[in-house]
Residue, then its C-alpha position, 0 to 999 in steps of 0.5 A: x361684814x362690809x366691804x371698805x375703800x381700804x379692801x377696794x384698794x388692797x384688792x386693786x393692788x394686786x391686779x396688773x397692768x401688762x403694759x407697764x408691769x405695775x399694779x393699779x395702784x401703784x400706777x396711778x391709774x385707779x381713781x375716784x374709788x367710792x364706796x357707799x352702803x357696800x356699792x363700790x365705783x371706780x375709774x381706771x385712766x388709760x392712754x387712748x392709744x390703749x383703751x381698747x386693750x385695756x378692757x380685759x384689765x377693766x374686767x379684772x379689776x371689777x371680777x375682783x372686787x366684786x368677790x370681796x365679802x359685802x359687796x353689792x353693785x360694782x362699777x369699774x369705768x374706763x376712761x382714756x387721757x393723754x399720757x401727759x396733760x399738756x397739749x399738743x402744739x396747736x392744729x391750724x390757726x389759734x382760735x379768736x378770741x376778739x376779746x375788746x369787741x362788744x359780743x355779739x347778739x345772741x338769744x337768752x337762755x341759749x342751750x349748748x349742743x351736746x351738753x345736758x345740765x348746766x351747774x354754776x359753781x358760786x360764791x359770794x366772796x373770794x377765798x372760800x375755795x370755790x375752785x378746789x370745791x369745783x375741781x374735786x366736784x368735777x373729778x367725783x361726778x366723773x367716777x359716777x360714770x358721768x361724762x363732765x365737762x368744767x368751764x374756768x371762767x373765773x377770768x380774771x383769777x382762773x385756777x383750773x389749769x393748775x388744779x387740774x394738771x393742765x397746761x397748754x393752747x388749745x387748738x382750733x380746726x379753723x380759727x374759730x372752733x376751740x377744742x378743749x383739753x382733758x385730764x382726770x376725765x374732765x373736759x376742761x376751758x380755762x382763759x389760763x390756756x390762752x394768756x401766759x400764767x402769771x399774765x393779768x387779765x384786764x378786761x371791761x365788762x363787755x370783755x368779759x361777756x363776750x369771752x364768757x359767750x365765746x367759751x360757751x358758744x365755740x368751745x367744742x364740748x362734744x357730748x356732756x352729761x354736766x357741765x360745770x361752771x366756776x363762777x367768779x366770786x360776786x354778783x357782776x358781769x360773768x354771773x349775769x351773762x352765763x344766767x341770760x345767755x345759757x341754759x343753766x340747770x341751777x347753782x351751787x353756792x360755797x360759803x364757809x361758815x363764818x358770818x362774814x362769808x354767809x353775808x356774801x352767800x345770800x347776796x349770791x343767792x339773790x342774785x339767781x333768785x333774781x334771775x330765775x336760776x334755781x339753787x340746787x344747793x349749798x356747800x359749806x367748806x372749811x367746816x372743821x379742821x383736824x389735828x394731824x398729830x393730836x386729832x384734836x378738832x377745832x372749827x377755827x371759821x365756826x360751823x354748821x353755819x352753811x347747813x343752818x342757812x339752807x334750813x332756814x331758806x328751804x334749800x338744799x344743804x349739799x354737805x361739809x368739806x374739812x379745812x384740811x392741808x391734803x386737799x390743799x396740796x393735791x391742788x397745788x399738785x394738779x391733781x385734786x384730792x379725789x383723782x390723788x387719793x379718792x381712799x382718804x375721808x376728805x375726798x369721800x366728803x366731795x363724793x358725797x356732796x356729787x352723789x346729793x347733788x345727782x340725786x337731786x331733782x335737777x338729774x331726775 
């Protein structure tokens, strides 16, 4: 008999949290539940004020689990968030963004303290949902046990602050460090923390390049085991700047299948064969769509498009993320899917994708 998210679930439902006299669950506290070939991961968020008492729970929660019929390796991480993700007011001068001044020289394929891997989250074109993809990627990679952080530079459209839960300026200890922001155990930068939402960012290239160097230069990231990047969608200034300037592991590539969209895909993947970035893989969402009330499924942007492209080119093909209104509204929530309900067959597609990716030659 093999064990089941449903099981995982049913099972942490009976383990309580003192503090607040709820079950995990009903709590919200248990996330990123995976459950693979009988391993099961999970994620308890906790209040940092409390994490140290929390450790009996954390115990609990995996003894538990790991007495359910077919289980095999069980991995039951604590992870501490604020109670709210807004920030705190500000410590100390706001930090500068000299935004309109030419960045500053700095040498290529400069590597950012404390941070391991590098993954450029990209596309083609806009409205693939290259963002929600991102979100959820970080938030799954996060229930592996891995310390991750997301860069939003998507300047002119960043979606991160919303998709993430997160709202408010980030503080600086002395006008020049940026501390970053943190929810559903993702470390997180956004040019949405510095302008008011709803604001339009209208910047010339060498603007771009200098906040984009900024964010990867002064942002206090502490110690990362990836960070990822939301690209803006295209070929322009970001792409260029994050490719000379970082040290990036490789890129990622979302398209969805429909022709139109995979025309854009190549271009992008010509672009970091151009600058020597390797393509860690593709992803192909909106793959296909659910009926909720009949099951009836249709592939309404075709399918399978993304998987033949990345046979044909030798790359990796990363998996499918369904066209599905679950997905959707967990992001407009600010809490993406795999944080919100990590039992659902939606979120399990992202798990899926960040275990590919980390078994990938890029973790080795």
């Amino acid at each position: 008999m093999s064990v089941t998210t449903e099981d995982v679930v049913a099972t942490l439902e009976k383990i309580v949290d003192p503090g607040q006299g709820k079950d995990l669950i009903a709590a919200g506290m248990a996330k990123a539940i995976s459950v693979a070939d009988g391993d099961v991961s999970f994620v308890i968020e906790v209040d940092p004020a409390k994490g140290a008492a929390m450790e009996p729970v954390r115990a609990a929660a995996q003894a538990a689990v790991e007495k359910l019929p077919g289980v095999g390796k069980v991995s039951a991480i604590l992870t501490a968030h604020s109670d709210t993700p807004t920030a705190p007011a500000p410590k100390g001068p706001p930090p500068e963004l000299n935004v309109g001044r030419r960045p500053p020289a700095e040498p290529a394929n400069k590597k950012i303290p404390g941070v391991d891997h590098v993954i450029a989250i990209a596309s083609g074109k806009g409205g693939v949902g290259k963002s929600t993809v991102t979100a959820n990627l970080a938030v799954a990679l996060t229930a592996q046990g891995l310390r991750v952080g997301l860069l939003d530079a998507d300047v002119y459209g960043p979606s991160q602050p919303r998709m993430l839960g997160i709202s408010g300026r980030p503080s600086s200890p002395d006008g020049k460090i940026i501390l970053p922001l943190r929810n559903h155990g993702v470390t997180a930068m956004s040019i949405g923390f510095m302008v008011p939402e709803g604001e339009a960012v209208v910047w010339r290239g060498p603007m771009l390049m200098g906040a984009l160097q900024q964010f990867l230069g002064q942002v206090q990231w502490g110690r990362l085991d990836v960070l990822l990047v939301d690209l803006p969608p295209g070929t322009g200034d970001v792409q260029l700047t994050l490719s000379q300037k970082a040290e990036v592991t490789g890129a990622v590539i979302v398209s969805t299948p429909q022709d139109i969209a995979l025309l854009d895909a190549r271009k992008a993947l010509d672009m970091f064969k151009k600058t020597e970035t390797p393509v860690l893989g593709l992803i192909e969402n909106m793959s296909t769509y659910i009926c909720p009330n009949c099951g009836h499924e249709a592939h309404i942007f075709g399918h399978g498009g993304a998987k033949a492209e990345a046979e044909r080119l030798g790359i990796p093909f990363l998996g499918e993320v369904p066209l599905d209104i679950d997905i959707r509204v967990a992001g407009d929530s600010g809490a993406p899917i795999v944080a919100a309900k990590p039992h659902l067959p939606q979120a399990r597609a992202f798990m899926d994708i960040a275990e590919r990716l980390t078994d990938g030659p890029a973790f080795e």
